[in-house]
C-alpha positions, 0 to 999 in steps of 0.5 A: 527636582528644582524646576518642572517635571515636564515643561508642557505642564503645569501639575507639577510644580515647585513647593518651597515649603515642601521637603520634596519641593514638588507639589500637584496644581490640583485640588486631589478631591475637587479636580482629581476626576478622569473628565477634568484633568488633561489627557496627558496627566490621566495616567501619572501615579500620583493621580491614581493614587489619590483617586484611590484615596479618595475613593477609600475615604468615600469607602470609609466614610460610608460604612462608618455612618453604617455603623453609626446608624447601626449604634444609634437605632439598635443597640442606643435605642433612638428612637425610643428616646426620640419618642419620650421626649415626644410624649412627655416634652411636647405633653402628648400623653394626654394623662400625663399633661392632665396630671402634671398641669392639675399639679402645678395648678394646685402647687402655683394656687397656695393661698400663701404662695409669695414666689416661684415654684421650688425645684423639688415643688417642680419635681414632685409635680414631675413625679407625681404625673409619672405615677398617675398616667398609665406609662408609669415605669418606663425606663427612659422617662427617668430621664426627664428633670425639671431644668430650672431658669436662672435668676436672669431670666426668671420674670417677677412671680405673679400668681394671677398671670400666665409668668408663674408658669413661664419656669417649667422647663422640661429637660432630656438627659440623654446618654449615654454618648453619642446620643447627646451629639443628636439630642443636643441642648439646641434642639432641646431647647426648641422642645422646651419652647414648644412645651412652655406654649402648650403647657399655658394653653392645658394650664387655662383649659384647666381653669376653665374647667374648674369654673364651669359647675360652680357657674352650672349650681348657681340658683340664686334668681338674683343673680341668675341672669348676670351669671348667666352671661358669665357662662357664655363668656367662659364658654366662648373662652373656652372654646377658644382654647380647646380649638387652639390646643386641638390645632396645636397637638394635631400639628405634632402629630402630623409632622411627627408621624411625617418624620419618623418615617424618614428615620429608617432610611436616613443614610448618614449622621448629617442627614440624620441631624438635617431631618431633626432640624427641618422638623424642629425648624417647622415645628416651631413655625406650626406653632407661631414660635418663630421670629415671623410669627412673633407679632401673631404669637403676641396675639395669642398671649394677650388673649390667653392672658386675659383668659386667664384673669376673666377666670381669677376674677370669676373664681373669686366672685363665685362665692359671692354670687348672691351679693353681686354688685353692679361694680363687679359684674362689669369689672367681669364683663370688661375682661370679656370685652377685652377677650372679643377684641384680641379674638377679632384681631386673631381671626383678622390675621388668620383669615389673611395668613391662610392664604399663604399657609394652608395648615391656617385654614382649618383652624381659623375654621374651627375657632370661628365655626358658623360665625361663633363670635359674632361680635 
């Protein structure tokens, strides 16, 4: 057994290392085929005997991700924890973000508010949307916590910036095992960025919101004209972010209802986790999340952020309004101008974009609908 088996070949060959000291040249799982081994060696025992371990092994491989898929759908419920984190996470039960985003508004809006929300402040905002939407008692929604940054990665607090709302981290616990090999910190974490965007974009329409019928009870015929032009700048903003939060949640559902239906026939762990991925994957890109979308992103924050002080500024001059001054009515004007000229660079970049990404056009067609800024 020291030397070859049979001189006209080289399949068996000497292996130092090996008790035996005799070894295959081939590969058993990528050469061990009927078509690629010479005719000679089709019909040694040591062939047949790994093909049949290889073909147990397939056997195996097959009904264990069966079993799997058998676990996890019917008797873990995936699904419905797949669905949780798609309506609370992602905000896409309307009753809940308006409840949790109204909450945070007012908890972030103390007049003594110095620092960052607290986590039982976070929790009790949790909390109290939990009792206020309509799906209040489902069981997995105890699953949902408030997961708050560390000390590293928390900016400095400043009320009147969209940063005090950069802490709220919505988190799964998913259990029990194996649901934390498919809901994995990785992909949470994709969840959580998707859930940040869209939480500054309810938390501006929000403000927004609280401003127009004090802006509409203003009768005062000396300041009726300036805040007139108020009302169409908080207009224009406005329509703004409702058009971006109405593209951003259409985006969601469509992807969402594209994948769930893929769901039920995927065959195996892997594909399982390949189909998550590719929806996370262009989830993020939908929603200007990833790293080519970076510059345009920037965009968006820089509009949203000077929405954002328009409104702070028109809050505190509303209940002035009869003592206007010339000095205040343009520090308000300014942040409209401003507003215009991040609007015209993200209508640019749109109009150019479209023709690579389709999804582009509808919103560049509802943001600037018959020319609505017209600058």
């Amino acid at each position: 057994m020291s030397k070859y088996l049979q001189s006209d070949t080289s399949l068996l060959k000497v292996d130092p290392q090996s008790p035996y000291h005799v070894t295959l040249g081939l590969d058993p799982i990528e050469n061990c085929s009927d078509n690629s081994l010479p005719h000679y060696a089709r019909n040694l025992p040591i062939v047949n005997l790994l093909q049949e371990f290889r073909d147990s092994i397939s056997l195996q491989y097959n009904y264990t991700n069966a079993q799997l898929m058998d676990l996890l759908f019917n008797h873990l419920h995936l699904y419905s924890h797949l669905s949780c984190i798609h309506r609370y996470i992602l905000l896409l039960d309307g009753n809940f973000a308006d409840a949790l985003v109204s909450s945070l508004k007012r908890k972030i809006e103390e007049a003594n508010r110095q620092q960052h929300l607290k986590q039982q402040e976070l929790e009790e905002c949790l909390t109290a949307a939990l009792h206020s939407c309509h799906l209040h008692g489902d069981s997995y929604a105890s699953n949902l916590y408030f997961l708050p940054p560390s000390v590293s990665e928390r900016p400095p607090f400043q009320k009147r910036s969209l940063s005090c709302v950069e802490e709220v981290h919505i988190h799964y616990q998913a259990h029990p095992w194996p649901l934390g090999v498919i809901v994995t910190p990785a992909r949470l974490e994709s969840f959580t960025k998707v859930s940040r965007f869209f939480i500054k974009i309810k938390y501006i329409s929000c403000c927004l919101r609280s401003v127009w019928l004090p802006l509409k009870r203003v009768n005062s015929l000396h300041s009726w004209k300036t805040m007139r032009q108020f009302g169409v700048l908080r207009d224009q903003m406005d329509h703004f972010v409702k058009m971006l939060e109405q593209y951003v949640v259409t985006q969601m559902n469509e992807l969402w209802a594209k994948y769930i239906q893929c769901l039920p026939s995927v065959p195996s762990l892997e594909a399982l986790q390949n189909v998550l991925d590719d929806y996370l994957s262009i989830l993020l890109q939908r929603c200007f999340l990833n790293e080519k979308a970076a510059k345009f992103h920037l965009l968006l924050q820089q509009a949203l952020e000077t929405v954002l002080q328009f409104y702070y500024t028109l809050a505190a001059v509303l209940p002035m309004h009869s003592q206007l001054d010339l000095h205040i009515s343009q520090a308000v004007m300014n942040f409209g101008n401003l507003f215009h000229s991040h609007i015209l660079k993200v209508l640019h970049t749109l109009n150019y974009q479209q023709r690579k990404y389709s999804h582009l056009a509808q919103l560049l067609l509802n943001l600037n609908f018959n020319n609505f800024y017209e600058l």
